[in-house]
DSSP file (Angstrom, degrees, kcal/mol; ACC not computed):
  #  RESIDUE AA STRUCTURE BP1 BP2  ACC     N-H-->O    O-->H-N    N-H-->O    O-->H-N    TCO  KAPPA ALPHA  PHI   PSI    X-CA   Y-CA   Z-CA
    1    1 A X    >>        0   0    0      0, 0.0     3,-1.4     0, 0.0     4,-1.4   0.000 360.0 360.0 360.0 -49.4   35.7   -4.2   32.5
    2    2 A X  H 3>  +     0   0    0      1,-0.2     4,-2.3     2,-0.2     0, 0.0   0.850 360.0  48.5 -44.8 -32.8   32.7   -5.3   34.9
    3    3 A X  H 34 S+     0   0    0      2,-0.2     4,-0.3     3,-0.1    -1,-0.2   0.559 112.4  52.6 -96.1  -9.3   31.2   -1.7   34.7
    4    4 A X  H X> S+     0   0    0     -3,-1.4     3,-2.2     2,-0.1     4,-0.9   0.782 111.0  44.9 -83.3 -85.5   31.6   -2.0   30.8
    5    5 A X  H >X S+     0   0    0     -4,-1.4     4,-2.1     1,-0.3     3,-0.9   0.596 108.2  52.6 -24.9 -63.0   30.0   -5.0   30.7
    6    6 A X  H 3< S+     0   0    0     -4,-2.3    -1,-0.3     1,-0.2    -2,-0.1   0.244 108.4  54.3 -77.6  12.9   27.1   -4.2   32.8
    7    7 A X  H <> S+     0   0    0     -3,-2.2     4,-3.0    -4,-0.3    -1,-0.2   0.649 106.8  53.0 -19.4 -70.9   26.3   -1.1   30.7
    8    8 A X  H <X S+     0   0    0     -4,-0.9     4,-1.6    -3,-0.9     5,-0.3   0.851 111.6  40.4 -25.2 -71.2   26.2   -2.9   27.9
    9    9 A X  H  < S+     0   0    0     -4,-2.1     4,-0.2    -5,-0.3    -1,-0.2   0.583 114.5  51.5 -85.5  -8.2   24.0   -5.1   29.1
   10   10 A X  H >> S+     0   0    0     -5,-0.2     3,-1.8     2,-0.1     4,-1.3   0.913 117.0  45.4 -70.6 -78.5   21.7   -2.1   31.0
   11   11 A X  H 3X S+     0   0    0     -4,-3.0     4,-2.3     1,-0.2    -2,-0.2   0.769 113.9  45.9 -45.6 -27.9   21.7   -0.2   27.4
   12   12 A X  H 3X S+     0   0    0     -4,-1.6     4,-1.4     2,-0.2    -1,-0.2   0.631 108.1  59.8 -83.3 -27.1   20.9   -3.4   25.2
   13   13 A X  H <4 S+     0   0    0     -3,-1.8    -2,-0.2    -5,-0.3    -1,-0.1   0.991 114.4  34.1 -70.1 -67.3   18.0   -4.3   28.0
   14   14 A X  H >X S+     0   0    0     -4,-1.3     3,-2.5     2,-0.2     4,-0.8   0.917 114.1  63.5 -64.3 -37.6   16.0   -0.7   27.3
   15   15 A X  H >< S+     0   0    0     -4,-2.3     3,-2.1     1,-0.3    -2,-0.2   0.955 102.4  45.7 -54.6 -51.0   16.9   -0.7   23.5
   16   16 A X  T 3< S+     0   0    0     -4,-1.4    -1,-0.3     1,-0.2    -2,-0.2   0.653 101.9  61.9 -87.4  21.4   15.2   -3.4   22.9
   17   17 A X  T <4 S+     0   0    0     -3,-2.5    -1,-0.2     2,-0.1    -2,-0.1   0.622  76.8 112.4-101.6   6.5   12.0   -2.5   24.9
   18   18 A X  S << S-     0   0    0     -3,-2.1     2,-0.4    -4,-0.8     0, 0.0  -0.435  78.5-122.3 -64.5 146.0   11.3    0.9   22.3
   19   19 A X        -     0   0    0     -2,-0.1     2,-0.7     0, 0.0    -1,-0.1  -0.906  34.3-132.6 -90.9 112.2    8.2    0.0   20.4
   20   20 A X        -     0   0    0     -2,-0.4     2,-0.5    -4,-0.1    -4,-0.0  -0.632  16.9-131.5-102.3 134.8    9.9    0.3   17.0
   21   21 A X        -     0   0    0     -2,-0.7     2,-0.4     2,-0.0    -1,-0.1  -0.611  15.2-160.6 -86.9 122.3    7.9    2.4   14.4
   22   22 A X        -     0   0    0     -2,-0.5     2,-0.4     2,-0.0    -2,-0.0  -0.911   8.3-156.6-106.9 126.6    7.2    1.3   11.1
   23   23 A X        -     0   0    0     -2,-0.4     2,-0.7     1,-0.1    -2,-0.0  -0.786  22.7-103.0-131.4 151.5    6.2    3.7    8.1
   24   24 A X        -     0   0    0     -2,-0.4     3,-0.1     1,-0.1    -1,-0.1  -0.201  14.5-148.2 -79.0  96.7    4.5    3.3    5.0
   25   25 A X  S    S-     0   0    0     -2,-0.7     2,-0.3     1,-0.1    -1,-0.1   0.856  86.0 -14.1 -29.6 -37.2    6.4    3.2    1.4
   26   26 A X        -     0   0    0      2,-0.1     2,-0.7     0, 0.0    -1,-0.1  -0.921  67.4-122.0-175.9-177.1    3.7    4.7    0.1
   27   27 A X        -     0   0    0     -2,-0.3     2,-0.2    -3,-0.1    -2,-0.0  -0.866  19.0-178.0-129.9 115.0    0.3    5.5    0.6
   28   28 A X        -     0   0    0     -2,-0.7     2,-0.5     3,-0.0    -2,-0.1  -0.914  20.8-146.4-115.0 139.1   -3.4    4.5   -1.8
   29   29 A X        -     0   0    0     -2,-0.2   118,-0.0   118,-0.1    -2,-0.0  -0.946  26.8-122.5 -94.4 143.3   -6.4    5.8   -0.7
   30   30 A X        -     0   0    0     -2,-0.5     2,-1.2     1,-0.1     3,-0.1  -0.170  20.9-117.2 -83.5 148.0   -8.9    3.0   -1.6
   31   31 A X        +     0   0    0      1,-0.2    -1,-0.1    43,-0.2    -3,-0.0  -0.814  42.2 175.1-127.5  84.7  -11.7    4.1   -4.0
   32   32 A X        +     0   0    0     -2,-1.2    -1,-0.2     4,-0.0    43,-0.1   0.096  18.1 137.8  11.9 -41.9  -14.5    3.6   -1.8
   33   33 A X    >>  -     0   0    0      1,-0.1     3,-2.0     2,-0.1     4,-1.9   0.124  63.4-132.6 -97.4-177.4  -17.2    4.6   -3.4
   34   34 A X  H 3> S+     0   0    0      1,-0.3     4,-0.7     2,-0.2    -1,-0.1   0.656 107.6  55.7 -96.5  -8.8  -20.9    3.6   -4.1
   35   35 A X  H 34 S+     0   0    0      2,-0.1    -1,-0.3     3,-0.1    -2,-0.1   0.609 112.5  39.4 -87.7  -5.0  -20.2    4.5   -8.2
   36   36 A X  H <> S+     0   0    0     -3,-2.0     4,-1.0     2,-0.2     3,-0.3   0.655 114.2  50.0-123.8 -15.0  -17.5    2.3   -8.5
   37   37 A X  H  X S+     0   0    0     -4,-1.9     4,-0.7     1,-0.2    -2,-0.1   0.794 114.8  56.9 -68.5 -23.5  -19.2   -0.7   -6.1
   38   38 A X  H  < S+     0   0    0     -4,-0.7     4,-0.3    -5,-0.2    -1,-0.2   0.491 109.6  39.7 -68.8 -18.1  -22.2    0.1   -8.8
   39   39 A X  H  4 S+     0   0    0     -3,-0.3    -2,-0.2     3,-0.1    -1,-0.2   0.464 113.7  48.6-120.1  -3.4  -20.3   -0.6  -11.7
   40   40 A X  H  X S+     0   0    0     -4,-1.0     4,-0.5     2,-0.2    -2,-0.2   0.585 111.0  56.2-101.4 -16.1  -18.3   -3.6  -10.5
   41   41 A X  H  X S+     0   0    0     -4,-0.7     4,-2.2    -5,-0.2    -3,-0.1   0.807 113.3  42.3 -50.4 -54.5  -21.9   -4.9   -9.3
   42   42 A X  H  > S+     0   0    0     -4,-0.3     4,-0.7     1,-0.2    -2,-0.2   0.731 107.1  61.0 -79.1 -13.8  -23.0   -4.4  -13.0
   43   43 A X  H  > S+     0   0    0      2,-0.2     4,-1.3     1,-0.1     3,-0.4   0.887 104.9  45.3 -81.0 -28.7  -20.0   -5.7  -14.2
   44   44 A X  H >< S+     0   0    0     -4,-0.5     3,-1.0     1,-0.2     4,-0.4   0.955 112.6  53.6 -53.2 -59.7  -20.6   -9.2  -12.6
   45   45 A X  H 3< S+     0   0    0     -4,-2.2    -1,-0.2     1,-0.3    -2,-0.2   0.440 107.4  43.0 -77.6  -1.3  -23.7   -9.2  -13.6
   46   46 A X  H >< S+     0   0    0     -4,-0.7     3,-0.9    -3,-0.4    -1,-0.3   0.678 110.7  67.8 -92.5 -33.7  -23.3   -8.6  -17.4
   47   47 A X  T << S+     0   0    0     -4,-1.3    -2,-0.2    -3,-1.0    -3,-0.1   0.504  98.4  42.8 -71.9 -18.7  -20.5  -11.1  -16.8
   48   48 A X  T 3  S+     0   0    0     -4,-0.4     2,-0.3     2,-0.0    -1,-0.3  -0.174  85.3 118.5-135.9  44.1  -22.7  -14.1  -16.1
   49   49 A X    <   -     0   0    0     -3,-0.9     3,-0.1    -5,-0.1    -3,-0.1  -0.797  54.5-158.1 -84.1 130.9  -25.1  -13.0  -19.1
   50   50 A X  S    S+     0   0    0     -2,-0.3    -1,-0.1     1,-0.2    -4,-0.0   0.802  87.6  25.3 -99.4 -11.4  -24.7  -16.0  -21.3
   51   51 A X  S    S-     0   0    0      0, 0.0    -1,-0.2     0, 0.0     3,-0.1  -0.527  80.2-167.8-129.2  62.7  -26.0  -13.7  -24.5
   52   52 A X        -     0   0    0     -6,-0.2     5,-0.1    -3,-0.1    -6,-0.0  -0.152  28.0-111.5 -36.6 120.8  -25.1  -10.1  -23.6
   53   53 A X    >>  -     0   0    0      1,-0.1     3,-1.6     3,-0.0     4,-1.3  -0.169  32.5-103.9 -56.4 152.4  -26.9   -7.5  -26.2
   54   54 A X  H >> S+     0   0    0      1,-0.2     4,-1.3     2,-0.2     3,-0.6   0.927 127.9  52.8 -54.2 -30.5  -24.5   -5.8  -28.5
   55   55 A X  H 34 S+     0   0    0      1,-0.2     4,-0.4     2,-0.2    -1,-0.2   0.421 109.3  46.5-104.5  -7.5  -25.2   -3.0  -26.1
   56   56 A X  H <4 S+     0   0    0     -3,-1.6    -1,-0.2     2,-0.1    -2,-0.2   0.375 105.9  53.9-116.0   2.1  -24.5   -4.8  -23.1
   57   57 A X  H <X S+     0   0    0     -4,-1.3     4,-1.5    -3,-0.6    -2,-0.2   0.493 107.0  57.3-105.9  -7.9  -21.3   -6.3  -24.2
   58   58 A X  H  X S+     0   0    0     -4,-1.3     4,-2.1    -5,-0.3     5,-0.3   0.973 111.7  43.0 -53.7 -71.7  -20.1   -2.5  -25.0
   59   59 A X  H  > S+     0   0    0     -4,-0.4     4,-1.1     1,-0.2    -2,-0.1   0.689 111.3  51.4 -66.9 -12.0  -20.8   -1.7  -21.5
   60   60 A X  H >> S+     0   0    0      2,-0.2     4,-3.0     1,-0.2     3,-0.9   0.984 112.6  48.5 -91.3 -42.5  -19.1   -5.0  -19.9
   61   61 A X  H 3X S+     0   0    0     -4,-1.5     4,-3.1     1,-0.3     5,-0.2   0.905 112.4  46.4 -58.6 -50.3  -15.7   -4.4  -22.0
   62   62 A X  H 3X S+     0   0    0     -4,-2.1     4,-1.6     1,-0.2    -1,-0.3   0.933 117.9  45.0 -66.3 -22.6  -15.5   -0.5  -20.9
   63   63 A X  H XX S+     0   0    0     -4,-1.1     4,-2.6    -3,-0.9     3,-2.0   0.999 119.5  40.5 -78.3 -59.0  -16.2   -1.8  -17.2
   64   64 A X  H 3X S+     0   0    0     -4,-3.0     4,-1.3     1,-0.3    -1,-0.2   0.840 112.5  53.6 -65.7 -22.4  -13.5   -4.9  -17.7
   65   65 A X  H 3< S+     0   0    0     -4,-3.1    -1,-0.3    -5,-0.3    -2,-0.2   0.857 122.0  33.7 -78.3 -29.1  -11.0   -2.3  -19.6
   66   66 A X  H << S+     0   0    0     -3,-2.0    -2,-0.2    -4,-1.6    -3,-0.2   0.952 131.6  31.6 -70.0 -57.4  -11.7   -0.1  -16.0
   67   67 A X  H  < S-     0   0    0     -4,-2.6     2,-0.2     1,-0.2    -3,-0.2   0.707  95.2-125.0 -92.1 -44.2  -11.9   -3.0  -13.6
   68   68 A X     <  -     0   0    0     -4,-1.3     3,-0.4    -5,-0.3    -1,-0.2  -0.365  34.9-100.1 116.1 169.4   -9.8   -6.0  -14.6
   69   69 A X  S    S+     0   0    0     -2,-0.2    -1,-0.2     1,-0.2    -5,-0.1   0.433 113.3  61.7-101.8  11.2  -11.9   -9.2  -14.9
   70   70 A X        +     0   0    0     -6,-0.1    10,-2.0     1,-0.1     2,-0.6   0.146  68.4 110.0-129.7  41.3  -10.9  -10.7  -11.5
   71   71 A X        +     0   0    0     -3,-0.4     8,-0.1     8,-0.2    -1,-0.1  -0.915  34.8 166.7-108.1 114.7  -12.2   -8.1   -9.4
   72   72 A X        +     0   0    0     -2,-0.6     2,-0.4     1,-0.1     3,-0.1   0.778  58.8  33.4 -82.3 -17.5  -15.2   -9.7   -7.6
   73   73 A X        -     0   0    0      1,-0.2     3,-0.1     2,-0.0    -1,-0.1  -0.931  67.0-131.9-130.4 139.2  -16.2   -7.0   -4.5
   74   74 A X  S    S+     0   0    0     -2,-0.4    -1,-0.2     1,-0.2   -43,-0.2   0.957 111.7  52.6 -46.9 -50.9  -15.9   -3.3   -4.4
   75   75 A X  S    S+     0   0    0     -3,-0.1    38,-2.3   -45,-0.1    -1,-0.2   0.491  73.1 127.2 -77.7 -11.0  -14.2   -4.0   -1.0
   76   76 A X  B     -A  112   0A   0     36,-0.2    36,-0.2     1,-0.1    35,-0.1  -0.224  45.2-161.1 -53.9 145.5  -11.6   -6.4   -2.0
   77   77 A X  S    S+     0   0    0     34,-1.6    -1,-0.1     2,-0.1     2,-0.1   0.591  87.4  30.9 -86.5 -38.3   -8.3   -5.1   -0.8
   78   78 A X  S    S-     0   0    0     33,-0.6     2,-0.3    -3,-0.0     5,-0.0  -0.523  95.1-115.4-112.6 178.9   -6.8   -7.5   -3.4
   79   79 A X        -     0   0    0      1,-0.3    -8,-0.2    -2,-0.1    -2,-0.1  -0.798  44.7 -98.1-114.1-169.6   -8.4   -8.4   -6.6
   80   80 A X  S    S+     0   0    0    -10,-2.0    -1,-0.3    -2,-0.3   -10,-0.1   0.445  74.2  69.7 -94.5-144.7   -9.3  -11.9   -6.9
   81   81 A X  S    S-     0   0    0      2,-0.0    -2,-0.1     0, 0.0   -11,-0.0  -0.159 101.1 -14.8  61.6 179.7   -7.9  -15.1   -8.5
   82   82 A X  S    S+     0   0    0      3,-0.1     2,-0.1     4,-0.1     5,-0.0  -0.210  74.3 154.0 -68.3 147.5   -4.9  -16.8   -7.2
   83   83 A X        -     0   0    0     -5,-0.0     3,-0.5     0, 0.0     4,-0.2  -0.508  64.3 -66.2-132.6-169.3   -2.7  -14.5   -4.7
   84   84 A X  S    S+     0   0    0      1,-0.2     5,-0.5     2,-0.2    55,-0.3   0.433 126.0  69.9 -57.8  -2.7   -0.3  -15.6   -1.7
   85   85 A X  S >  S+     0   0    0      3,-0.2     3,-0.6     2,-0.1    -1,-0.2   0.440  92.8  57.4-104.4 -28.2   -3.1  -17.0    0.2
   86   86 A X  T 3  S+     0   0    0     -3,-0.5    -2,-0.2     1,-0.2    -1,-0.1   0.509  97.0  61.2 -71.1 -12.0   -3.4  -19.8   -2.2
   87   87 A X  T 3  S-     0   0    0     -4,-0.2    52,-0.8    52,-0.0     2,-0.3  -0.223 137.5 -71.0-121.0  44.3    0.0  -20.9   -1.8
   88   88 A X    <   -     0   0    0     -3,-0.6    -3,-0.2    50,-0.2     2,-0.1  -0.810  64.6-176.1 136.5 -71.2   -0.4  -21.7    1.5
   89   89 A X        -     0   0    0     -5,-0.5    46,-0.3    -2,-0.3     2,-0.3  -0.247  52.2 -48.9 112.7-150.4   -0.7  -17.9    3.7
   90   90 A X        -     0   0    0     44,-0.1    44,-0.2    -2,-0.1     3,-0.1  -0.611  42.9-138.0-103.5 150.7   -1.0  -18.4    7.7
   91   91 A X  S    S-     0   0    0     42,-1.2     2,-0.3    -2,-0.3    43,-0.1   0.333  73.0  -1.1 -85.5 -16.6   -3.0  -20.6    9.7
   92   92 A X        -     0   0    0     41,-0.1    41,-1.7     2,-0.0     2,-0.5  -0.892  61.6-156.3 177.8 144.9   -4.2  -18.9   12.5
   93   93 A X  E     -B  132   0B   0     -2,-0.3     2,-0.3    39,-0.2    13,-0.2  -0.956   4.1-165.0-141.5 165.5   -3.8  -15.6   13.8
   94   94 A X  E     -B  131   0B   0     37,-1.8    37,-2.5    -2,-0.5     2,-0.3  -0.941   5.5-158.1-143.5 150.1   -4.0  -13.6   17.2
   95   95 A X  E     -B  130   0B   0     -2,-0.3    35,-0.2    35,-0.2     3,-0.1  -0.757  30.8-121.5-111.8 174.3   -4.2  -10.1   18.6
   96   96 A X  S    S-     0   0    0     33,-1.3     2,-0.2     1,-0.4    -1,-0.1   0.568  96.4 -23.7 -59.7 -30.5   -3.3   -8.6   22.1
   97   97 A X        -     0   0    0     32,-0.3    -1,-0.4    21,-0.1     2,-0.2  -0.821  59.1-145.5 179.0 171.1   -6.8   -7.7   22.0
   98   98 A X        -     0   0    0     21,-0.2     2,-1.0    -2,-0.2    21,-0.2  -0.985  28.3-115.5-155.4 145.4   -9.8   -6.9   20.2
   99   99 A X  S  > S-     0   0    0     19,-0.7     4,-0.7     4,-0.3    19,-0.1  -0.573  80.5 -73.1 -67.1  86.0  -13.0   -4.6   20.5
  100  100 A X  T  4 S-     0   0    0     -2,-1.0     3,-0.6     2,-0.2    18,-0.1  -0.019  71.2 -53.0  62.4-164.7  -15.2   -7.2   20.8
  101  101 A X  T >4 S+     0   0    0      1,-0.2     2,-2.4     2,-0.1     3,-0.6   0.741 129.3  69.3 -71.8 -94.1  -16.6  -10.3   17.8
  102  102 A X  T 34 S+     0   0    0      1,-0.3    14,-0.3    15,-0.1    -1,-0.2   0.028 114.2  17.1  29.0 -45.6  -17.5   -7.4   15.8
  103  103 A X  T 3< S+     0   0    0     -2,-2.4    -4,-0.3    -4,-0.7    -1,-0.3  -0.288  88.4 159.3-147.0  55.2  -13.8   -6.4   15.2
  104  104 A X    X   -     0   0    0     -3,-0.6     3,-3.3    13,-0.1     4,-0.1  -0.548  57.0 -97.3 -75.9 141.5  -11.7   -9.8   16.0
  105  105 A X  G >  S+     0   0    0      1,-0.4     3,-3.3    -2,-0.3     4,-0.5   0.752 116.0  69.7 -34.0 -60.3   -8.1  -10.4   14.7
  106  106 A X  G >> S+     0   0    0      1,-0.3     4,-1.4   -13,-0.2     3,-1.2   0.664  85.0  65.9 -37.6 -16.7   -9.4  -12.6   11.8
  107  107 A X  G <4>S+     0   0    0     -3,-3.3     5,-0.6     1,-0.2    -1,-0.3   0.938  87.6  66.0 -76.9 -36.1  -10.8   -9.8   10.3
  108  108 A X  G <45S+     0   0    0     -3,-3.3    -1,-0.2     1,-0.2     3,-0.2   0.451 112.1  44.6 -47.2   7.2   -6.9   -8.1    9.6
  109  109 A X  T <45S+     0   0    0     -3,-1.2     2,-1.2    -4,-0.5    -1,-0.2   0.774  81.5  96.3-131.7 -31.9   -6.7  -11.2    7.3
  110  110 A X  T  <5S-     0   0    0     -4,-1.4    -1,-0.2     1,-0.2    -2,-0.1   0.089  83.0-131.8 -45.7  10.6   -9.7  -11.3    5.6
  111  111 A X  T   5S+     0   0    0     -2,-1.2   -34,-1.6    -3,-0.2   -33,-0.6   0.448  72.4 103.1  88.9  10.6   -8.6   -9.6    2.6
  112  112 A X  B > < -A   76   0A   0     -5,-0.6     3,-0.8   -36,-0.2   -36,-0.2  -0.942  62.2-145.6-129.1 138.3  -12.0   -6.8    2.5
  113  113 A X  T 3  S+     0   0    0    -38,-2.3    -1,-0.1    -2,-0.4   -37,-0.1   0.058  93.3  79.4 -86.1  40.2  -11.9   -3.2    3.6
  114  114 A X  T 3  S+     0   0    0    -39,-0.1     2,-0.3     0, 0.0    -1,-0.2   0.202  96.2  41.3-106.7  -6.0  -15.5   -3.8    4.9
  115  115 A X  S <  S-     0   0    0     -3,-0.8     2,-0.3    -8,-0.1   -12,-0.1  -0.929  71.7-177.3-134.9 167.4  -14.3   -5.6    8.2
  116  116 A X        -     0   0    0    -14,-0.3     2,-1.5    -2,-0.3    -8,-0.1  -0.935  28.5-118.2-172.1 166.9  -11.4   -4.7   10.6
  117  117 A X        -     0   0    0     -2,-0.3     2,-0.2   -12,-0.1   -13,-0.1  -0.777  29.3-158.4 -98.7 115.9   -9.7   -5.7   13.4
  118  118 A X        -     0   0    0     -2,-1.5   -19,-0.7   -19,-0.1     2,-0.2  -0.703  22.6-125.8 -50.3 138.9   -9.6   -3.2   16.7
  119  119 A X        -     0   0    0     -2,-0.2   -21,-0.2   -21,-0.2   -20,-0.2  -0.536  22.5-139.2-107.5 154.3   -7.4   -3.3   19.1
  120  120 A X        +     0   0    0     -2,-0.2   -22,-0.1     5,-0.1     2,-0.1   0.104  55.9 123.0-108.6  -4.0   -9.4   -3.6   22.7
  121  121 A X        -     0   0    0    -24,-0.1    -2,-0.0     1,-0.1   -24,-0.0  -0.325  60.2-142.6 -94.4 144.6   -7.6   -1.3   25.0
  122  122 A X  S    S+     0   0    0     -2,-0.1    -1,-0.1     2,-0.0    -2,-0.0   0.853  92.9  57.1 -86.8 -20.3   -9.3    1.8   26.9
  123  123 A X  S    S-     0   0    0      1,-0.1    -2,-0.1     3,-0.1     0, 0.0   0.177 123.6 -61.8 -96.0-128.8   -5.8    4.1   26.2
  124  124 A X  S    S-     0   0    0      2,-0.1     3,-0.1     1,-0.1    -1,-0.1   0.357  70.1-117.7 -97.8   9.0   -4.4    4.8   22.2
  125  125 A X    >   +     0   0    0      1,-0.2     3,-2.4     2,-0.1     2,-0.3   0.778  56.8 162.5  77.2   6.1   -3.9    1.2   21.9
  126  126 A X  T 3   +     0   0    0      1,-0.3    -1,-0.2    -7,-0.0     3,-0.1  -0.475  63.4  26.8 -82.9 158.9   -0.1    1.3   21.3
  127  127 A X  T 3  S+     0   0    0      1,-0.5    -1,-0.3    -2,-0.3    -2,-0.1   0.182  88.9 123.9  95.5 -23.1    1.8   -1.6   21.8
  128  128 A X    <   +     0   0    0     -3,-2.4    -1,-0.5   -33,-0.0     2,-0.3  -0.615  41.5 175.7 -77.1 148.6   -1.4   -4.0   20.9
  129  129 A X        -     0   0    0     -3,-0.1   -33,-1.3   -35,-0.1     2,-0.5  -0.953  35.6-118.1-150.0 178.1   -0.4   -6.4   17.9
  130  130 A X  E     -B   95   0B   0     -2,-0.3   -35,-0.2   -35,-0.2     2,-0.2  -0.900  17.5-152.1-128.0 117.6   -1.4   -8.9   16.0
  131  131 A X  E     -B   94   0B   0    -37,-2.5   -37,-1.8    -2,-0.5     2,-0.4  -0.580  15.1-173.4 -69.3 119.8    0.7  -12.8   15.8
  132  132 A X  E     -B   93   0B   0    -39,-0.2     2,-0.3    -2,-0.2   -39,-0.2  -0.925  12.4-152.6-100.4 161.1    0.1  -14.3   12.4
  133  133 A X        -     0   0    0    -41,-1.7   -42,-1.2    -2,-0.4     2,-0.3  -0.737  14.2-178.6-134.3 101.8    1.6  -18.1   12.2
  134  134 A X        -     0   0    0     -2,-0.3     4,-0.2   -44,-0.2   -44,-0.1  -0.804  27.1-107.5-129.1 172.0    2.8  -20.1    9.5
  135  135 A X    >   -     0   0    0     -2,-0.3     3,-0.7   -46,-0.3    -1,-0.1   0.115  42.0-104.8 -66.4-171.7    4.2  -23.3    8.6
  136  136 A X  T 3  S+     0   0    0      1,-0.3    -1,-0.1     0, 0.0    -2,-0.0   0.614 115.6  47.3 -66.0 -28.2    7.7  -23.7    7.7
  137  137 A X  T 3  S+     0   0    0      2,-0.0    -1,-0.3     3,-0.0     2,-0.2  -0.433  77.2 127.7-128.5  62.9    7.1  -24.0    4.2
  138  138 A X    <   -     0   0    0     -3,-0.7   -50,-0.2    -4,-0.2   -48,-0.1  -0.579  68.8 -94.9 -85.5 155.0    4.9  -21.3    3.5
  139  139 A X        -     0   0    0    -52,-0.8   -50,-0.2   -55,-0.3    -1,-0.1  -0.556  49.8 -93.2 -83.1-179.5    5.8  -18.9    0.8
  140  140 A X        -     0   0    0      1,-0.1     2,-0.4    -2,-0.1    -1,-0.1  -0.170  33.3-113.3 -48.7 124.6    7.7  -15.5    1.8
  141  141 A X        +     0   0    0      1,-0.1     3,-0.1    -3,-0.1    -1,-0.1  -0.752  34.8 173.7 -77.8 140.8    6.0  -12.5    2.4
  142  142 A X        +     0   0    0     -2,-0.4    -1,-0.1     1,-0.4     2,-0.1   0.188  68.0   4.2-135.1  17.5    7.0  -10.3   -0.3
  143  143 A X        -     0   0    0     -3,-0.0    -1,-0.4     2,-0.0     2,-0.3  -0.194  53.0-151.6 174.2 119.0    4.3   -7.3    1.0
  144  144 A X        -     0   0    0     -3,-0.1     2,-0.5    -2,-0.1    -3,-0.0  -0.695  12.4-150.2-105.1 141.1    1.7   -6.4    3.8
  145  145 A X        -     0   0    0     -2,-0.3     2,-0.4     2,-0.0    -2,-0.0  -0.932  13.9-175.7-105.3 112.4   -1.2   -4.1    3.2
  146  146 A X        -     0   0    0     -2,-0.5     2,-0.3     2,-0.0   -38,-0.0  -0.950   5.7-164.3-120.1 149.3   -2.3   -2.2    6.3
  147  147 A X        -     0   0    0     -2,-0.4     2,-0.7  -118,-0.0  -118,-0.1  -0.998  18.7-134.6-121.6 123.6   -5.5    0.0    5.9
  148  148 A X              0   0    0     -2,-0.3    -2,-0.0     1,-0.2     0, 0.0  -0.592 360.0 360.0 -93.7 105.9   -6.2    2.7    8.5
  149  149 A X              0   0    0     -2,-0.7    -1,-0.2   -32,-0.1   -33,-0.0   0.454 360.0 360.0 -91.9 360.0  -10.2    2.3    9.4
């Protein structure tokens, strides 16, 4: 019984020191590109027309019928208006490390694929992570968005 137990407790010791691998449900490539940050640029800007030409309120409906109206940034990850981050999100967050200010934790949270956080490490960086912390009565995460930079 002693040499069962301390088995046990030997196998239960390495299992839980595996880096457990997590894999994507599915996979969007982000549409990037400098035509569609060019038409969601003009779409703002038609948007805060206060008398739009007949010929410019053609062009802001096919851009809102493309775009939504509460996407403010090409780069938004999300589009705007209220999200989970309005009903409370996390408070502070930390990484294991980071390549410098340039690419510091805060950036994973910042909602834009125009910043990002790097992990700080000279080998492939596995095993680095990142802490978020929030209060008790935060809502639920009900999905995380990771973006490969």
């Amino acid at each position: 019984m002693k040499y069962l137990l301390i088995l046990a407790l030997l196998c239960g010791g390495t299992a839980q020191s595996q880096i457990k691998n997590f894999y994507p449900k599915k996979v969007v490539k982000p549409d990037l590109s400098a035509k569609r940050e060019k038409e969601i640029n003009r779409q703002n800007e038609l948007l805060q027309k206060k008398a739009p030409t007949a010929s410019e309120q053609k062009e802001l409906n096919i851009l809102l019928e493309k775009y939504g109206e509460v996407v403010e940034n090409a780069w938004d990850i999300i589009d705007g208006g209220c999200s989970w981050y309005c009903g409370g999100g996390n408070y502070k967050i930390k990484a294991s490390s980071s390549l410098g200010d340039s690419y510091k934790a805060e950036f994973a949270n910042d909602l834009s694929y125009k910043t990002a956080w790097v992990e700080g490490k000279k080998d492939e960086g596995i095993g680095e992570y990142l802490e978020y912390y929030f209060k008790n009565d935060s809502p639920r995460i009900t999905e995380i968005i990771i973006s490969n930079g």
